[in-house]
Each structure stands twice: as C-alpha cells, then as structure tokens.
KOLDO-383508 format. One record per residue (C-alpha): residue in three letters; y, z, x negated; residue number from 1; chain. Coordinates in steps of 0.2 Angstrom, whole numbers. Layout:
<rs>
ALA/Y/Z/X/NUM/A
...
</rs>
This chain:
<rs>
UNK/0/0/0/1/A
UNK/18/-2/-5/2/A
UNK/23/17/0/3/A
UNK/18/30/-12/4/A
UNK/5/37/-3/5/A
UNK/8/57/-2/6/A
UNK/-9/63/5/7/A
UNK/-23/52/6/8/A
UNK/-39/58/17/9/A
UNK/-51/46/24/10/A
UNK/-57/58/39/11/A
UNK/-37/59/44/12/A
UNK/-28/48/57/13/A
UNK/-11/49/48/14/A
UNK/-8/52/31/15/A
UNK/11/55/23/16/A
UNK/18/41/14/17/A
UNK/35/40/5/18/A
UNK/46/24/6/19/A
UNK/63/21/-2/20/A
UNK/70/40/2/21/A
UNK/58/46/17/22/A
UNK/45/53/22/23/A
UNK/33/50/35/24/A
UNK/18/51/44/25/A
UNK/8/34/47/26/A
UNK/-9/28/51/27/A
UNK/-20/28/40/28/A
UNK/-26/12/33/29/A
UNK/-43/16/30/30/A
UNK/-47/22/46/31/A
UNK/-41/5/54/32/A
UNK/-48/-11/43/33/A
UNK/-57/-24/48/34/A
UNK/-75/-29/44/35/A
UNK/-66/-37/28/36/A
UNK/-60/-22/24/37/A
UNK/-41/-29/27/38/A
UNK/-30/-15/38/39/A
UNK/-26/-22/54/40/A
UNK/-11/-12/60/41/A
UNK/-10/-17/78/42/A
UNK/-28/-8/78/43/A
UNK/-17/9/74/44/A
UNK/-12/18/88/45/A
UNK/7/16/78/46/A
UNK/10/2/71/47/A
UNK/15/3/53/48/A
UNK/15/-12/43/49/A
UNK/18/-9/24/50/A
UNK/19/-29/21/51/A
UNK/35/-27/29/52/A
UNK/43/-13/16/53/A
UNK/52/-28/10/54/A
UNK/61/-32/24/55/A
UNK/64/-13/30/56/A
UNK/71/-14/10/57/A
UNK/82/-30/13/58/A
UNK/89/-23/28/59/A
UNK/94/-6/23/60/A
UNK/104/-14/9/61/A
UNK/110/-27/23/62/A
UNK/115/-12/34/63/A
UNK/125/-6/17/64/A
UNK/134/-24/17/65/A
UNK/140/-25/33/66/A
UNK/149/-7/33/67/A
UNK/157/-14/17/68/A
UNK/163/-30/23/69/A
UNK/163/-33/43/70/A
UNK/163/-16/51/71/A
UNK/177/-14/62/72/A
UNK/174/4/64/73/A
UNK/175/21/51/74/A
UNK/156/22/56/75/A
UNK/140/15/63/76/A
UNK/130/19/78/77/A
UNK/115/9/79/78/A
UNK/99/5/88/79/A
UNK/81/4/82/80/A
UNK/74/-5/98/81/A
UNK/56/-7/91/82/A
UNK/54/8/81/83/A
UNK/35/14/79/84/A
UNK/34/27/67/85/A
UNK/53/28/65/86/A
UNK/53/22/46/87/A
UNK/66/10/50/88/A
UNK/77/21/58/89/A
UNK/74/36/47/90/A
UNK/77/25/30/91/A
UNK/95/19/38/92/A
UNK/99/36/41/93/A
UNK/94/40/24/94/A
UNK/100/28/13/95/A
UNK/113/13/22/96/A
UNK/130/20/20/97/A
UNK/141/23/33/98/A
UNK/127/29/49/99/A
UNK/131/42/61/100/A
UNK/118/40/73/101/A
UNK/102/31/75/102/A
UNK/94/29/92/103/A
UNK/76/27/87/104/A
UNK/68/19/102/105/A
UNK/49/15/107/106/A
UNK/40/15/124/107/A
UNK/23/21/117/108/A
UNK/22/40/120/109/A
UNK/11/43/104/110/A
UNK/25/35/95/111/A
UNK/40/45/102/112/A
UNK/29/61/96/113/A
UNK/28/55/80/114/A
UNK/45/48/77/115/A
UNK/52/66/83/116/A
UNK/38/72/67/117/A
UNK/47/61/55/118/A
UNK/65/65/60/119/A
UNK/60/84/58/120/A
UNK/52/80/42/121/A
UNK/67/71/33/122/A
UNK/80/84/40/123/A
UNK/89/70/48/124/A
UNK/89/80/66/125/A
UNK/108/78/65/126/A
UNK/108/57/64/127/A
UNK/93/51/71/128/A
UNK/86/53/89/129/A
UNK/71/48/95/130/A
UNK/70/38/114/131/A
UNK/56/34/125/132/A
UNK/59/18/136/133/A
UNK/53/0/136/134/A
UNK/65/-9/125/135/A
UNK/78/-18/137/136/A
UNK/79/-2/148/137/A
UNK/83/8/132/138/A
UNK/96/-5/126/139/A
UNK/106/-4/144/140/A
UNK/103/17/145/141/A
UNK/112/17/129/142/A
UNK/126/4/135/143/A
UNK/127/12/152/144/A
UNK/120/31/154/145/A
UNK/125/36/138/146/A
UNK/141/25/134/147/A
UNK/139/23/115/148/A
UNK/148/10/105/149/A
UNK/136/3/96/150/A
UNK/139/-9/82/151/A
UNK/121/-13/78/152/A
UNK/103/-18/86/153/A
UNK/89/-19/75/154/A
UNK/72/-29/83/155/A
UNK/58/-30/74/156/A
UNK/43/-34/87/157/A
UNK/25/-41/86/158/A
UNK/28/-58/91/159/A
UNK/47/-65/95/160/A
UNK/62/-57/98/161/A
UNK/69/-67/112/162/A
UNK/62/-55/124/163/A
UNK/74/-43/121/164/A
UNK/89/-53/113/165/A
UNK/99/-53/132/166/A
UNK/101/-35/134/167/A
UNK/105/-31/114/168/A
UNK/118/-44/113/169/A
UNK/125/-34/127/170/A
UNK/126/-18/119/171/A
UNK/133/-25/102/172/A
UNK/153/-22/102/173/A
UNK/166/-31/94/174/A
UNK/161/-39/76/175/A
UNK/144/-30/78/176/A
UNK/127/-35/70/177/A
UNK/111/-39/78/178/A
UNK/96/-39/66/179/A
UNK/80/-47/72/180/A
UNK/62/-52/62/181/A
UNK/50/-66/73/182/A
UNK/32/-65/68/183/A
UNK/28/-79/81/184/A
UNK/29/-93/67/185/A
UNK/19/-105/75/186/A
UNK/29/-109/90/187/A
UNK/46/-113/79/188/A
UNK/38/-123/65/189/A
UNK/31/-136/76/190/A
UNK/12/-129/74/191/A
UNK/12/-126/94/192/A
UNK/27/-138/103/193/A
UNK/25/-133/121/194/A
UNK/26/-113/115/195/A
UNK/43/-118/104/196/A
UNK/51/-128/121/197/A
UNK/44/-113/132/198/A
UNK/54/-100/123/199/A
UNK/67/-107/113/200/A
UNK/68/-122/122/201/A
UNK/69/-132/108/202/A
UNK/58/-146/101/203/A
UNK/50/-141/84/204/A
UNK/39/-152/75/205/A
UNK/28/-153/58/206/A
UNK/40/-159/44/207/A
UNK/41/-156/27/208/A
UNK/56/-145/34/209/A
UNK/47/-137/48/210/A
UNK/52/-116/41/211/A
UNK/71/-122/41/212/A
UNK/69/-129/58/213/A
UNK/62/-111/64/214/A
UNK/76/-103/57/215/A
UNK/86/-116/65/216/A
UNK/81/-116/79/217/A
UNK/79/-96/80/218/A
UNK/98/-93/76/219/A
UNK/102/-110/90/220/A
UNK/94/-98/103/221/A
UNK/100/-84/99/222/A
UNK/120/-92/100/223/A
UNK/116/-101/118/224/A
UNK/111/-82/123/225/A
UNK/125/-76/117/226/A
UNK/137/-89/124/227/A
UNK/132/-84/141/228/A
UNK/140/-66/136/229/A
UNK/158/-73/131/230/A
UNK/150/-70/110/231/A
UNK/149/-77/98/232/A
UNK/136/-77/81/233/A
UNK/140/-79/62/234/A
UNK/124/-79/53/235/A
UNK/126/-67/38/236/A
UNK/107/-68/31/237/A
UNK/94/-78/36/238/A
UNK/80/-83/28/239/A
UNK/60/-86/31/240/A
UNK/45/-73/21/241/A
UNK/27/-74/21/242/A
UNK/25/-76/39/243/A
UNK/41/-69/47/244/A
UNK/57/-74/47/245/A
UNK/72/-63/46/246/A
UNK/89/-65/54/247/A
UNK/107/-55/52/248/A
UNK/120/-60/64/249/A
UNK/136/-54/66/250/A
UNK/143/-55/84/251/A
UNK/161/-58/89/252/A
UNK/167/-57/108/253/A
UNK/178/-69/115/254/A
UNK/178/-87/126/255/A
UNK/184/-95/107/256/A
UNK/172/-87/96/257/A
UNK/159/-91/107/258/A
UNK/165/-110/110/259/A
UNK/163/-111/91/260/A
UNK/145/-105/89/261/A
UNK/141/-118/104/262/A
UNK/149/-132/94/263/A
UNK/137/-129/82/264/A
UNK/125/-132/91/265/A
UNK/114/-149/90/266/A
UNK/101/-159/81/267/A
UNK/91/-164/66/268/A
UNK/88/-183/64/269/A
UNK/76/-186/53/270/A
UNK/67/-200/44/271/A
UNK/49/-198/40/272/A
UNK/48/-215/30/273/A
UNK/60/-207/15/274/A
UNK/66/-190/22/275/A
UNK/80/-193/26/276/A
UNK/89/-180/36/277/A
UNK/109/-180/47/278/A
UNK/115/-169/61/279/A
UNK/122/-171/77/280/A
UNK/130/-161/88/281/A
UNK/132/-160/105/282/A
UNK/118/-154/121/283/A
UNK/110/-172/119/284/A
UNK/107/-180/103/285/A
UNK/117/-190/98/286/A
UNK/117/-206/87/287/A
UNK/117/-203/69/288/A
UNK/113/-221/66/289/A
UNK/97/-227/62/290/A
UNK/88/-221/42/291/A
UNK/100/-233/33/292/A
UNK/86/-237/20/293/A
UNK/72/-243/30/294/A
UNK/82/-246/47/295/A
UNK/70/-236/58/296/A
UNK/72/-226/72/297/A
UNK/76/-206/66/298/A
UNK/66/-192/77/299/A
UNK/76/-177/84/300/A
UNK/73/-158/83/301/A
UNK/82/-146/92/302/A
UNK/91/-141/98/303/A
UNK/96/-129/85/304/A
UNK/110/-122/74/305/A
UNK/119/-135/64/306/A
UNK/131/-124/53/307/A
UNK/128/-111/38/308/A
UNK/113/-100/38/309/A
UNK/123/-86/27/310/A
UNK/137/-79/21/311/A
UNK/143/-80/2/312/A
UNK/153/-66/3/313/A
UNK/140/-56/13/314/A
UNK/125/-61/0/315/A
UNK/136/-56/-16/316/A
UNK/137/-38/-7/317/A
UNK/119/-38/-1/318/A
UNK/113/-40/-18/319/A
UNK/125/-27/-26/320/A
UNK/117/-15/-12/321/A
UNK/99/-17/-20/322/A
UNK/104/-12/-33/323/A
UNK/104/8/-27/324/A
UNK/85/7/-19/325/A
UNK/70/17/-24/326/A
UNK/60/2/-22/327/A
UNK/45/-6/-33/328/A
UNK/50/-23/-27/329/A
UNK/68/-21/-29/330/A
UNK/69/-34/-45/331/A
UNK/57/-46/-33/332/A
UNK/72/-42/-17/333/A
UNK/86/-45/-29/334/A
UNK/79/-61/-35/335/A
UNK/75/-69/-19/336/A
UNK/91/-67/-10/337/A
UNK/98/-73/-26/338/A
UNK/90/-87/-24/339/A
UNK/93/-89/-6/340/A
UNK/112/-86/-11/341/A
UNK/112/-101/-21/342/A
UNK/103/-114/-11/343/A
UNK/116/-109/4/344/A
UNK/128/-112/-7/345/A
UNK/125/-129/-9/346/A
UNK/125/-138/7/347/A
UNK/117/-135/26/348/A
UNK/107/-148/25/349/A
UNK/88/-145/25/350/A
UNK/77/-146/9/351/A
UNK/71/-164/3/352/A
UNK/51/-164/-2/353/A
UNK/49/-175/-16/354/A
UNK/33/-182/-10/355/A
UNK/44/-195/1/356/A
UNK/48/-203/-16/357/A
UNK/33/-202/-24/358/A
UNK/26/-211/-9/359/A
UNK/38/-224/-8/360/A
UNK/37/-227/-27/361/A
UNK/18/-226/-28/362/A
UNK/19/-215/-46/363/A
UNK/18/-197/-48/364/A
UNK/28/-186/-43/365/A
UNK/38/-178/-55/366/A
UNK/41/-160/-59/367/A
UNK/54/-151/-43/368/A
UNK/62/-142/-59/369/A
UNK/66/-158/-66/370/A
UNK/72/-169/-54/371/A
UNK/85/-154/-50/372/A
UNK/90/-154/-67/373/A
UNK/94/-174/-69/374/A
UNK/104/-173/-51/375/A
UNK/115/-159/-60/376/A
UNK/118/-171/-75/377/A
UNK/124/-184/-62/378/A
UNK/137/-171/-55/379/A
UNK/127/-166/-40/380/A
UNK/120/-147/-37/381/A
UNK/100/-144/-35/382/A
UNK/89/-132/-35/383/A
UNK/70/-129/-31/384/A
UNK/69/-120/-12/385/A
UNK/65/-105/-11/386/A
UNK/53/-113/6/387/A
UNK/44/-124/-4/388/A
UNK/43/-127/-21/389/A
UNK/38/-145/-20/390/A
UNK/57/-147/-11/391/A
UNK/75/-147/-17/392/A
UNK/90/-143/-10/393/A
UNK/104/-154/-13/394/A
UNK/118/-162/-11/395/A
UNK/112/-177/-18/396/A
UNK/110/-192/-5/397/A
UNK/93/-200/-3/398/A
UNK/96/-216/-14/399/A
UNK/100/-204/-28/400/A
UNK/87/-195/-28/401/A
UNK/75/-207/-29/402/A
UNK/87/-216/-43/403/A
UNK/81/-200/-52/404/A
UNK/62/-201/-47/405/A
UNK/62/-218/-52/406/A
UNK/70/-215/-69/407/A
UNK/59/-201/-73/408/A
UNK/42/-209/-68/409/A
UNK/44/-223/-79/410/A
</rs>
C-alpha cells in the first residue's frame, strides 16, 4: 500500500494507516482480495482506495493553490460529498492551507461511524464534521438548512460524477472550486458510444486522442450544467491518470461568465488519414473545411470543451504546494504536473500520434523524443504527451511534421 501501514493484523477488519499528516482507520486489504490475491475495495464495507493517494495528494496541494490565487474569501468551507473513510476530508483539514470547515459527507452508516473515528483520531473535531445523507440531499441541506458559503465541492465517486454535478454547482459561491475524479473511462474515450451520448451527451470515439476527448468532453458537460445556473467554469487542472481522470474547476456566477464557458463549447474535426485535427464552435458542428492534405471528409466529436484545460498561473502554484507534502510519490506528483504544465502551455489542440506519418510514409517511425526535438529547431514548441508517449503536442502544423518524419527516416 502507499499509506504507511500503522498496525497490520490479518484477523482485523480495519487496520490504521498513515497518509500525508493523518491517521486513519481503513479496511484491511488482506481481508478483502480477490482469488488473485489483488484488493478489491468495493468488496470493503468502506471503500478506501490507496491507488488514489496520488490524487488525494494532488488535490490537497490544489486545495493550497486555489486559497493562494482565486479565493475570494479569508477562508474555506468546503464539502467532501463522497467521503468513505474521511481521508480526504481529514487530510484538507490537516494540511491545505486556509480550511475552516469540512463537511465530510457519505450516505453509508458504517462509514459516517468511522469518519466520526478518524475525525476524533486526528483531533480535527473543531474543522471537520461528519454527515449522513445521500450525496445531492447533503449538497442542498448544506445550501439550504444550514446556510453555509461554501467555496468548494470535492466528488470523488465510483463511476462518473455527473450524477451529482447539478446540485454541487449549486452550492459553490462566487469564484468557488468544484473538484471531481470519473472512473467511468469507457463511456468518454469512445470504448462504449451509446453510454458517452447517454450521460454526457456527447459523441466520443476511438482516436489516437480518445483520453483528451474524455477530458474534453468531461469539462463540456460540466459548463452546459453550469450554464443552466447563470455560472460559469475556468478549468484550473485537468488531466487523465491510470484509469481516472481528474478535473479542478473554478466557478464564476454571472449571465457573462457563463456565456463565455458556452462559447467554448463545440467540436473536434478530425482526419483519420493524417491526424489532422481543428475546432469548431457552436451547438452544431460546424465546417472546418475538409483535411486540406487528402481532401476528405473530417469526423466530429463532441460536443466538448474547445478552450484551455489549465491554468499557467494555477499550475506554477500547484507545483510550489508539493513541495510541503509528506508524500513518497511527491517527486513522481511534482513531475507529472510539470509535465502537464508544459504541454498546456503550448497549444489546445490535442496530441498528434506519429503513427499517421509513419503510415503515410511507409518507413519507421522515428523516435517521439526526436521528432520534438527537430520541430524546436524549426522554431516550433513540442513535447512528448504525458497521454501517450507515441504522441506529441505541438504547435507544429501537420505538413511540418511530417517534413520532419520524412527527413529523419531517410
């Protein structure tokens, strides 16, 4: 496991575990394993995941950055909707800068009992409180029984977010942050259409893009909710891990702000001959003009979100705020949102696989490193996706890079 484990007894149902600064009970891993001897944590009667200690990790730092730079407010109140054992909430408390209270929220009564266990554990009685209600009812008890301001909603489910996204959007305020994980991969990569047009209603599809499409598509979902609320979203952090993807969203109230996230709305038209890739905006999609190397027809995703899918700024301070972790994987963290840093630097675009132009030139392929590098020397930017490693992103048009693959095969 990634946590430190504290106590470890294989006739116990819970053992102690430490992450980052707390420390709490969860299930016990050998007492919940498949006949392959892999932990299956839905089997738990809590679900604890320690896969996901780097995202809990990444988002208590991202918690951190958003106080620094966009908080309208002296302090935070925020809301764990999905919260399980409480690890989540308990490690905001402990370690993002700027809490005052945590509503740490699941409808599973062996849970609330246990997050009210950890909460006593950490001493953290006077930030964090535990709740008991199915997710949407908690989000509108918290906006409409108990009043609170609250500048943050953190959903981390099994399976999509969407479910809950109309009622946290609610309860977010002025220039708050919503924070959401989706496990349900399939559906937004284009693995399973008729899931992707049923919730998100957007057209996915396999391409060599397919886990920016997600993503895409993910944040596009997420502004038409919002649109209906008079909000609008700013992505500050999104990127894809393992088999989840992670988004940070800061959301702004008002007709104009919202207007804007809609007009950034729209499609992917892409090529499949040479991978070549435009947007267009608008409810329909619009014309792009045909792939302006083969003159065929270009196939449309979405719709999705067109625009950036992070914030410089945000990212700089992100990755300043690993720094202060107790984390094994904080060198990994720090690296990979630098990384992510860097490639949204460059352009909006999605990232080009090379295999396009090793197929069209009928040669090898040549390294992803070094195709990048030969784009620099021509004055463009490049760099290896962190998505795929046979992909760039750049700025570089299509012709040029395959000017480059063809001088480097030969």
């Amino acid at each position: 496991m990634l946590g430190e484990e504290v106590v470890m007894d294989p006739n116990r149902d819970y053992i102690e575990i430490k992450e980052g600064k707390a420390r709490i009970l969860a299930p016990n891993p050998a007492r919940f394993k498949r006949q392959d001897g892999v932990y299956e944590p839905s089997w738990a009667p809590v679900f604890y995941n320690p896969r996901m200690r780097f995202n809990r990790d990444v988002s208590v730092a991202v918690l951190s950055a958003y106080y620094e730079t966009y908080c309208p407010k002296p302090s935070v109140k925020l809301v764990d909707l999905l919260s399980a054992t409480g690890v989540r909430a308990i490690r905001y408390a402990l370690e993002s800068r700027g809490v005052e209270k945590v509503y740490a929220n699941d409808k599973n009564p062996r849970a609330v009992k246990l997050i009210e266990e950890n909460i006593k554990r950490n001493n953290v009685e006077d930030k964090v409180q535990a709740l008991g209600y199915e997710a949407n009812y908690a989000a509108l008890h918290i906006k409409h029984v108990l009043n609170e301001p609250i500048l943050y909603v953190d959903i981390d489910p099994y399976g999509s977010p969407l479910p809950f996204m109309d009622n946290s959007l609610r309860l977010i305020g002025h220039r708050g942050m919503i924070g959401f994980t989706a496990t349900d991969m399939a559906p937004l990569v284009g693995a399973r259409v008729k899931a992707g047009l049923r919730r998100y209603y957007s057209l996915s599809g396999k391409t060599p893009f397919s886990k920016e499409l997600g993503l895409r598509i993910l944040v596009g979902a997420t502004a038409r909710m919002a649109g209906v609320h008079e909000k609008g979203v700013k992505p500050l952090l999104v990127f894809y891990k393992d088999y989840y993807a992670r988004a940070f969203l800061l959301i702004e109230r008002g007709a104009g702000k919202a207007d804007r996230s809609i007009g950034l709305l729209g499609y992917i038209m892409y090529s499949p001959s040479t991978g070549y890739t435009c947007y267009t905006s608008g409810p329909v999609p619009g014309e792009c003009g045909v792939d302006p190397y083969t003159g065929e027809r270009l196939e449309a995703y979405g719709p999705l979100w067109t625009g950036p899918l992070g914030d410089e700024r945000f990212m700089d301070r992100v990755i300043s705020e690993l720094d202060g972790l107790e984390s094994p994987l904080k060198a990994v963290e720090y690296s990979f949102i630098e990384r992510i840093r860097e490639e949204y630097s460059i352009t909006s675009k999605p990232p080009y696989r090379l295999d396009h132009c090793a197929r069209v030139l009928r040669g090898r392929m040549p390294r992803p490193s070094r195709v990048a590098e030969a784009l620099e020397d021509i004055g463009y930017r490049a760099v290896v996706s962190y998505l795929d490693p046979q992909s760039l992103r750049t700025n570089a048009p299509v012709r040029d890079i395959f000017y480059v693959c063809r001088e480097l095969v030969r």
